[in-house]
C-alpha positions in Angstrom: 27.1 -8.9 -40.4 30.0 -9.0 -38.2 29.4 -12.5 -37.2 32.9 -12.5 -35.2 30.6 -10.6 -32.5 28.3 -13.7 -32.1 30.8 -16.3 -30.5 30.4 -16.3 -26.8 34.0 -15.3 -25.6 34.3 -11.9 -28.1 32.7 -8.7 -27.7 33.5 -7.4 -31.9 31.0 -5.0 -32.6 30.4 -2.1 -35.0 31.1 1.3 -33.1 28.0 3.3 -33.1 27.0 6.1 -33.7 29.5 6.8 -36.7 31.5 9.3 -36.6 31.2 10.9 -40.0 28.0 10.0 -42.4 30.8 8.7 -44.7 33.0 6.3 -42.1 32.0 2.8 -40.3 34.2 1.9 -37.6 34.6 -1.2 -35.8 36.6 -3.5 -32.8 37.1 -6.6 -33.0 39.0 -8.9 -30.1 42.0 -9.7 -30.3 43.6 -13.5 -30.2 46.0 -16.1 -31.2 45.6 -19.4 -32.6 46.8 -22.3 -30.0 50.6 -22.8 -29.8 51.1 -19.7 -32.3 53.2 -17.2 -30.9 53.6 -14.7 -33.8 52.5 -10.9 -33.1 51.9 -10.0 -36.6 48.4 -10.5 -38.0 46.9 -10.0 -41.5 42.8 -8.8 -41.6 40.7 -9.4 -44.5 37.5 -7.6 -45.2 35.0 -7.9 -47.7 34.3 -4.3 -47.6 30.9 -2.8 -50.0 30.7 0.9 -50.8 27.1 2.5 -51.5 26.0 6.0 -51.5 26.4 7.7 -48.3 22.4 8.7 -48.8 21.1 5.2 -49.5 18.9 3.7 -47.0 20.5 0.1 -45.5 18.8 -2.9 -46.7 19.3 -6.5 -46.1 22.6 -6.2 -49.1 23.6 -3.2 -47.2 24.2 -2.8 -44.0 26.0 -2.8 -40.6 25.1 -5.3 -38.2 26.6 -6.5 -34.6 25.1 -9.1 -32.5 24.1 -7.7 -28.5 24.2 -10.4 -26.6 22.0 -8.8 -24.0 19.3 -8.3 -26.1 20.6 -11.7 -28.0 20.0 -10.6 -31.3 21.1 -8.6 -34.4 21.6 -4.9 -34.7 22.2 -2.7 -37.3 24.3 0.5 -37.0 20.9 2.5 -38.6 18.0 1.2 -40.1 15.4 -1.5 -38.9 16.4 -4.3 -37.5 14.8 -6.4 -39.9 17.4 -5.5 -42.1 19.3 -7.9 -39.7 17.6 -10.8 -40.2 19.6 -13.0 -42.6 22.5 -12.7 -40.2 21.5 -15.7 -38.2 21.1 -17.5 -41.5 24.0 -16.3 -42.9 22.9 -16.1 -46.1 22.0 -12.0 -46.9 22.9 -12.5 -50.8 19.9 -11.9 -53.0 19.3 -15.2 -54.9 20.7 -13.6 -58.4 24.2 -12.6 -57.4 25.2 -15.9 -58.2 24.5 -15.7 -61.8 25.5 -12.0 -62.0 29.4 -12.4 -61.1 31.0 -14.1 -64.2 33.8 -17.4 -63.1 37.0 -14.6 -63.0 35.5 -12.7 -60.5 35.2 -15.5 -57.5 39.2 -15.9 -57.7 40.6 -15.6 -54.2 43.6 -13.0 -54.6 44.7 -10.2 -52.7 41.6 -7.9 -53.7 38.5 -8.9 -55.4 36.4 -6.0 -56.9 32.8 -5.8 -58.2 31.1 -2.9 -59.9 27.4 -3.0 -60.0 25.7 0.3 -60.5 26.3 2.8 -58.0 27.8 0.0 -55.8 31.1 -1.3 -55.7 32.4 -4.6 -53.4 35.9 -5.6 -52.4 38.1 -7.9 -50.4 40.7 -5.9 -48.8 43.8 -7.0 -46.8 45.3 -4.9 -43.7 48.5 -5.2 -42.4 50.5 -6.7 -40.9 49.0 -5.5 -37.6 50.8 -6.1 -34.3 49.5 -7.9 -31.7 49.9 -6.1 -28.4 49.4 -7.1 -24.7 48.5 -3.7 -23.5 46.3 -1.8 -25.3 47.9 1.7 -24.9 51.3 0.4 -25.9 50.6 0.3 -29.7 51.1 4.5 -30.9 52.5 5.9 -28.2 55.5 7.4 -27.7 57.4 7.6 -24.3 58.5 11.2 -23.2 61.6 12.1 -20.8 63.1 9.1 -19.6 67.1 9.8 -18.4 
């Protein structure tokens, strides 16, 4: 659930449709905290992997809120699968007793191997924070 999405001032979203079976893009909005004026930011994601071929389900899935519609959507799948994003709470009720007390630590990456499944925090960046959009990855030609 990309619950960022939900606030009323931000439009983050999962980008659909995806671009390659195998890749999950997103955009999320960019701001700053009041009276911060760094341009360097840090994301964290709890990213899980699963087989490209296995059906989402309420542990696995890609969900954005449409505020038209004002509710949950997945990338693909039902939308049911969405469901426990307004709760917030899409854990099944025995992943607490599965992770053992080293795994809940809160360091740079956290990984989790369950099966065919495997679940990780991951940090990006620093990113900088740009005014204009098309600034960022551009290079300027000519110029005398």
């Amino acid at each position: 659930c990309l619950v960022d999405g939900r606030l009323d001032d931000t439009s983050s979203a999962f980008i659909t449709p995806r671009p390659q079976e195998d890749m999950l893009r997103f955009r999320i909005d960019v701001f700053r905290f009041a009276g911060d004026t760094r341009n360097l930011i840090y994301i964290t994601c709890h990213l899980k992997v699963t087989p490209a071929d296995q059906a989402p389900d309420p542990q696995n899935k890609a969900c954005s809120f449409n505020k038209a519609r004002n509710t949950w959507v997945p990338v693909e799948g039902s939308r049911d699968i969405c469901s426990c994003c307004e709760t917030g709470n899409c854990e099944p009720p025995a992943l607490s007793r599965r992770l053992n007390p080293m795994e809940r630590w809160h360091g740079r990456r956290f990984r989790r191997d369950a099966g065919k499944e495997v679940a990780a925090d991951v940090v990006i960046g620093p990113v900088l924070l740009s005014a204009d959009p098309g600034a960022v990855g551009q290079q300027q030609e000519g110029g005398d």
